[in-house]
N, C-alpha and C positions, 0 to 999 in steps of 0.2 A: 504493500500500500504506500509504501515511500514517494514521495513525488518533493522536488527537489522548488516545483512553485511554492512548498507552502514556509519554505524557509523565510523568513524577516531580514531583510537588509537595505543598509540604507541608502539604495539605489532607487533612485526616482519612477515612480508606475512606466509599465510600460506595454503600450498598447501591442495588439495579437487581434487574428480571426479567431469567433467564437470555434469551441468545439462539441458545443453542445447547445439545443433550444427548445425554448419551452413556450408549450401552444398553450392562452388561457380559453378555458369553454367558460361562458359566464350561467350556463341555465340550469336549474335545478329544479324537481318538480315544486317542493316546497323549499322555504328558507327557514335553517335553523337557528334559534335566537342565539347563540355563543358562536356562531360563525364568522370570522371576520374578512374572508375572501369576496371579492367583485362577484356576487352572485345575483342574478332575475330569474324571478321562479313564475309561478300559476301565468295565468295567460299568455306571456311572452315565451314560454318556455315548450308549452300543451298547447294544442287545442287548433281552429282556424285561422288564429289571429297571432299563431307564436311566430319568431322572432328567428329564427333557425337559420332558413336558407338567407335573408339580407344577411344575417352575422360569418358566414359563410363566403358570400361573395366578397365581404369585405374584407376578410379572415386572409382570402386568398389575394385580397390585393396587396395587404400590407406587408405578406411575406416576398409579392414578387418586389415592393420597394424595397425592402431591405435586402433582397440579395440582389437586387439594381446596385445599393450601395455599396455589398460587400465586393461587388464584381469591380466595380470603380476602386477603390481600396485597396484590396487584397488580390485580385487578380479572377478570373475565372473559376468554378469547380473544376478544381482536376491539378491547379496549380498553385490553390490553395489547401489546405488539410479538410477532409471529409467532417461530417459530424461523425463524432461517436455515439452521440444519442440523442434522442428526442424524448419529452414529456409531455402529453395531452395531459393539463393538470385544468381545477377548475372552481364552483361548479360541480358538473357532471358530466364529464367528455361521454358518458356510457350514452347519454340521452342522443348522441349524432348517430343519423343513420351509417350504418359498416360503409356503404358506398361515400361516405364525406368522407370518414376517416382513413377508406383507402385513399381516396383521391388527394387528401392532404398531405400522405405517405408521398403519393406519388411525384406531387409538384416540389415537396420538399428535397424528396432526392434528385431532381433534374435541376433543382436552382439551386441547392445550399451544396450536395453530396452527400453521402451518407455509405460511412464506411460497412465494410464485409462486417458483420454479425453485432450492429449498432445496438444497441436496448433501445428500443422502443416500447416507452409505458404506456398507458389509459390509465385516469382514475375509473372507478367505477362504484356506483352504491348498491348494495346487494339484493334492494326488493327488485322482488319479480318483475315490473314492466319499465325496470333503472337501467336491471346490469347488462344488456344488452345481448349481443352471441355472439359467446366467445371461441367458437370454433369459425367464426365467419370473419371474424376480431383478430381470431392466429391468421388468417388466408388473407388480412390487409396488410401484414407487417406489423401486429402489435407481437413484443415479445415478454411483456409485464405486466401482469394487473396487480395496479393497487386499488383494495377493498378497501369502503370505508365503515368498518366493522361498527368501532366507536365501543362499545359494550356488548356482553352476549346477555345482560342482564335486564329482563323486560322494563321493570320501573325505569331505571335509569335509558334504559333508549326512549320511551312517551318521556321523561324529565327531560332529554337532551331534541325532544322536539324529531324523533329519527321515525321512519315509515315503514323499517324492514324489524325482522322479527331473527333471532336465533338460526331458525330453521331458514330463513332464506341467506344468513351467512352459509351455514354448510354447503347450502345448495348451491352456491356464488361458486364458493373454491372449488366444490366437486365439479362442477360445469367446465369451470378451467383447466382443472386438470385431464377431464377427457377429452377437452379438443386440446389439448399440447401446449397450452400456453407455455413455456419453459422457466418463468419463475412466477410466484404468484406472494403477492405481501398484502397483511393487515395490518388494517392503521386501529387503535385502543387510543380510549382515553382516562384518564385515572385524576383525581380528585373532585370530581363530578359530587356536585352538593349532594347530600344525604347517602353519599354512597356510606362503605363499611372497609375493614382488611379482609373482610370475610367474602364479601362482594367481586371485591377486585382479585382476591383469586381464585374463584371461580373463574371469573374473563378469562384471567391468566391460564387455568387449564384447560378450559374450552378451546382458549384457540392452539396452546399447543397440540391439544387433541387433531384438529384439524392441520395438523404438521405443513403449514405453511413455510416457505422458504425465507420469508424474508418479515421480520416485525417491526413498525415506528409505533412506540409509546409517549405520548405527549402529555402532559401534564394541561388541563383546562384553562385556559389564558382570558380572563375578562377585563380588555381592556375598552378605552373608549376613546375611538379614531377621531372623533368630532376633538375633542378636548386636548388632543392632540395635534391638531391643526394639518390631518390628512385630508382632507372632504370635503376641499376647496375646490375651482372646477378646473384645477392641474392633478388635482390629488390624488393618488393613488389606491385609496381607500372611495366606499360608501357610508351617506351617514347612515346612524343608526335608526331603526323604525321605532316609535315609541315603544312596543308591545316588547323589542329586544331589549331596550335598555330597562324597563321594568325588572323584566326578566332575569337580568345581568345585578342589577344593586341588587334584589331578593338572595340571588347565589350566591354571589359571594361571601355572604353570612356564614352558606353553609359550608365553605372550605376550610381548610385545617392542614396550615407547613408543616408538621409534627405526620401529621397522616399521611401527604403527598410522599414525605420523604420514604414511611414504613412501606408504600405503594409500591415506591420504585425499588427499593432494597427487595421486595418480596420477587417482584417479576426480573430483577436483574441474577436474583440468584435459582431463578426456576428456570429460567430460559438457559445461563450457562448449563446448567444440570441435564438441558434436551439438548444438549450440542451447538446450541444458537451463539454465533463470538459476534460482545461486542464493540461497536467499531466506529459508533459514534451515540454523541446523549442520549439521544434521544431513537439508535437505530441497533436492532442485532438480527444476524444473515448466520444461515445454514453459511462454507465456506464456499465460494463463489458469487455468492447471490449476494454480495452488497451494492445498493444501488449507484449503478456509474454517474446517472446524472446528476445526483444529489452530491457524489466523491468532488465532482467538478467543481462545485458552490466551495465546499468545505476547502477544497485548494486553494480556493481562489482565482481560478481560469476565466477563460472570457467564455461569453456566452451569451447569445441572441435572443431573444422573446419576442413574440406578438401575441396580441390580444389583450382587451383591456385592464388596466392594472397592473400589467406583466415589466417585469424588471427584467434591464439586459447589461452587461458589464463587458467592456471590451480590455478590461486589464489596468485601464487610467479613468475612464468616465462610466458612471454611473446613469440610465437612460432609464425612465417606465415611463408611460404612457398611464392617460387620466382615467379615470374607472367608469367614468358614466358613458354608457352603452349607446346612446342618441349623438354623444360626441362623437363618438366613434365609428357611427355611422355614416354621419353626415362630412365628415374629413374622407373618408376612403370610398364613398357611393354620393359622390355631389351630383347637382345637376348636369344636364348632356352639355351645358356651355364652359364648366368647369373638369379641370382635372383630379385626378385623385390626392390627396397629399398624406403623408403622415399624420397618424393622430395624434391630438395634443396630448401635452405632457411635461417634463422638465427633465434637467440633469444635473449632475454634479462631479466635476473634478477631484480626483480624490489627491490629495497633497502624499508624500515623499511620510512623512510623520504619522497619516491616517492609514497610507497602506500597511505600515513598517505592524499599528496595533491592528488591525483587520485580519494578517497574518499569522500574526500570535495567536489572536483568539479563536480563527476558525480552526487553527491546527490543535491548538486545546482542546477543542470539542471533539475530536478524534484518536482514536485507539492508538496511531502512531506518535500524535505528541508534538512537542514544537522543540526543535533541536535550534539554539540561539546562535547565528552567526557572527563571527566576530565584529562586525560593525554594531549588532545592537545588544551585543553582551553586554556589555554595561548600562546601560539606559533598564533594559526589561528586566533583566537579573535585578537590580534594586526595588524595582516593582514588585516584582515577585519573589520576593526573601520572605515576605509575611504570611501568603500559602504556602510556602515551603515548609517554614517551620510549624504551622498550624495542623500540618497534614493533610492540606486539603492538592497537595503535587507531591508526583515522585519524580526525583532524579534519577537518570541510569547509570551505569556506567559510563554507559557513549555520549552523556549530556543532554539526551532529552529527556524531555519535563514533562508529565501525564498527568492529567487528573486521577484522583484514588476514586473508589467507591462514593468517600463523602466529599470528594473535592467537585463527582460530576451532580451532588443533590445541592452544593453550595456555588453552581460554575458563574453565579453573576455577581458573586463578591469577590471571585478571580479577577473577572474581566473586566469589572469595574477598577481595577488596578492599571489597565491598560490603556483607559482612555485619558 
C-alpha cells in the first residue's frame, strides 16, 4: 500500500492528470434526515415528471468538457495515464437505468481512458425496486457494489429514515454475488441515537454473516451545512429541510462518545477476528478488496468529478461544483442560442504549508502511516510529540507514525495538531 504521494515535503503542490473520477447521481427515492450529500428525491427522482434523462444529458456534457480540458492540458487519452477507476457515488447511482450506466462506462472510457481491470463502483440501496440488476450492472462495466446497508436493525433503519428491510440486505449481496460482481462492500453506521452495544453487534454479525469483501463503518455525523456557510448558490452542500434539522437537534441528545468509541473497538476487533485488515478509519477489506478509488483520496492524487456537489483535485487546486440541480442544468443544457458551459462552483489553491498538513493527515488515517521527510521533520514531529506520548501514535522502527487503536477513536485531536 506504500505510495510515495503520501509522503509530506516541503515542495510546492504540484499539478498531475486525475487518475481516478467520481460521477455524482443526485436522486434518491426518498431523503434521509442525517444525510448530508447533494440528494432530490420523490418526484424528481420517480414518476412522469422525474429529472433522470435532463440530468443525464447534462451528466454527459460536463464530462465531454472536462476531458475537452484535460485533452488541452495533459494531452490526448493514450498519452496521458488511463483512469484506474471510476465511482458512480451519490444519491443513488442504482436508480439509473443499466443502459445510462453503460453508456457512461462507455463515453468515459473513449474520453478520459480507462485502464485494463479499473474498479469501477455503483452505490446502491438495497430495497427491492433501488438496487437495480446487478448481473446486467456486471455486463456495463461495474466491478463494485457499495450497499448502503446502514443497520440490519429494524428500529434503527425506520429511526435512520431507511426503506429497505434486513432481508432485502441479504438479498442485495446474494444478487451480486451471483451475477459476479467481483467485490461487493457494506457501508454501517454506528452511534445512531437510541441504539445499544448490544444492537450494534448484532449489525456487526449480521453482516459478517453475509461475508462481504469489503466494510466502511462510519460513525453518525450531525452537522449543519447552513451554519456553516456551505449552501450558498456556489456551495457545495444543500440547505437543510426543516423536518431534517428537527430531526438532527432531537439526535443528537441521543448520542454518546463513550459508546461510539465501545462501537468501534467492538467491530474493529470482530472484523480482525473474520480476516477483515484494517487499512483505513473508517474502512476494512478481505486482502485485495480495499477500495482503489477511495486509496487515491487518502494519497492524495489528483482526481476529476462531475456532477453536482462533486469535488475534483488536480494535485495544487481544489474545484467542486454548486449543489443545486437547476444550476446545473441550466449551465450544461442552455438554450439553442447558447453554449454549454461549466457548472458553477469555486476553487481553491492549496499553498506549499496546506499541502505539506493534508498529507500528514490523510496518510494518518491509513494503515500505512505517515513516514516524515526530512524537510518536514521538524515542523510535524513537534506537533506530534503530544500523540506520541499520549499513545494515541506508534512509531516504527523505519519512522513511520500510525495511529493505535485509541489514537484512530481520538484521530481529530491528532489532526487538529496539524492544522
Amino acid at each position: 500500500m506504500s505510495s510515495p504521494e503520501t509522503e509530506p515535503t516541503e515542495a510546492s503542490p504540484v499539478e498531475a492528470p486525475p487518475v481516478a473520477l467520481y460521477v455524482h447521481v443526485p436522486f434518491c427515492v426518498s431523503q434521509c434526515p442525517y444525510c448530508d450529500f447533494v440528494v432530490v428525491a420523490g418526484r424528481e427522482a420517480r414518476g412522469p415528471t422525474n429529472r433522470i434523462d435532463a440530468f443525464t444529458a447534462a451528466l454527459e456534457t460536463e464530462l465531454r468538457l472536462r476531458a475537452d480540458a484535460l485533452d488541452a492540458r495533459w494531452g490526448m487519452p493514450g498519452s496521458r495515464p488511463a483512469l484506474a477507476s471510476v465511482y458512480f457515488g451519490g444519491g443513488t447511482p442504482s436508480l439509473l437505468p443499466v443502459a445510462t450506466v453503460a453508456g457512461l462506462i462507455d463515453l468515459i472510457r473513449d474520453r478520459f481512458g480507462l485502464a485494463g481491470g479499473a474498479e469501477v463502483t455503483l452505490e446502491a440501496n438495497p430495497g427491492p425496486d433501488e438496487r437495480g440488476d446487478p448481473a446486467a450492472l456486471r455486463d456495463a462495466g461495474v466491478t463494485r457494489l457499495s450497499i448502503g446497508a446502514q443497520s440490519f436493525d429494524p428500529d434503527e433503519l425506520r429511526a435512520l429514515g431507511r426503506r429497505h428491510t434486513r432481508a432485502d440486505i441479504a438479498a442485495t449481496v446474494t444478487g451480486a454475488r451471483s451475477a459476479g460482481i467481483p467485490s461487493v462492500s457494506l457501508d454501517l453506521l454506528y452511534d445512531i441515537p437510541g441504539s445499544s452495544l448490544r444492537t450494534w453487534s448484532r449489525t456487526v454479525d449480521a453482516a459478517l454473516r453475509l461475508e462481504p469483501d469489503h466494510l466502511s463503518l462510519y460513525a453518525l455525523t450531525l452537522d449543519d451545512p447552513d451554519a456553516e456557510g456551505l449552501t450558498g448558490p456556489t456551495g457545495d452542500h444543500l440547505p437543510l429541510r426543516p423536518g431534517a434539522r428537527r430531526w438532527r437537534e432531537k439526535a443528537r441528545s441521543g448520542q454518546d462518545d463513550d459508546r461510539a468509541a465501545a462501537m468501534y473497538e467492538i467491530a474493529d476487533r470482530r472484523l480482525a477476528a473474520a480476516g477483515y485488515e484494517w487499512y483505513e478509519i473508517s474502512n476494512w477489506a478481505r486482502p485485495g478488496h480495499q477500495s482503489r478509488h477511495n486509496l487515491a483520496y487518502w494519497r492524495r492524487l489528483p482526481y476529476e468529478a462531475v456532477g453536482p456537489g462533486a469535488h475534483a483535485f488536480d494535485g495544487a487546486t481544489r474545484r467542486w461544483n454548486a449543489a443545486r440541480l437547476d444550476t446545473y442544468l441550466a449551465a450544461l443544457t442552455p438554450t439553442e442560442r447558447a453554449s454549454p458551459n461549466p457548472p458553477p462552483g469555486g476553487s481553491e489553491r492549496i499553498d506549499s504549508g496546506t499541502a505539506i498538513a493534508e498529507r500528514a493527515m490523510l496518510s494518518l488515517r491509513t494503515a500505512e502511516g505517515l513516514a516524515l521527510a526530512p524537510a518536514a521533520l521538524a515542523r510535524l514531529a513537534t506537533r506530534l510529540a503530544a500523540p506520541v506520548a499520549a499513545g494515541l501514535l506508534d512509531e516504527a522502527p523505519n519512522g513511520r507514525l500510525t495511529l493505535t487503536l485509541r489514537g484512530r477513536m481520538l484521530s481529530n485531536e491528532v489532526f487538529a495538531r496539524l492544522v
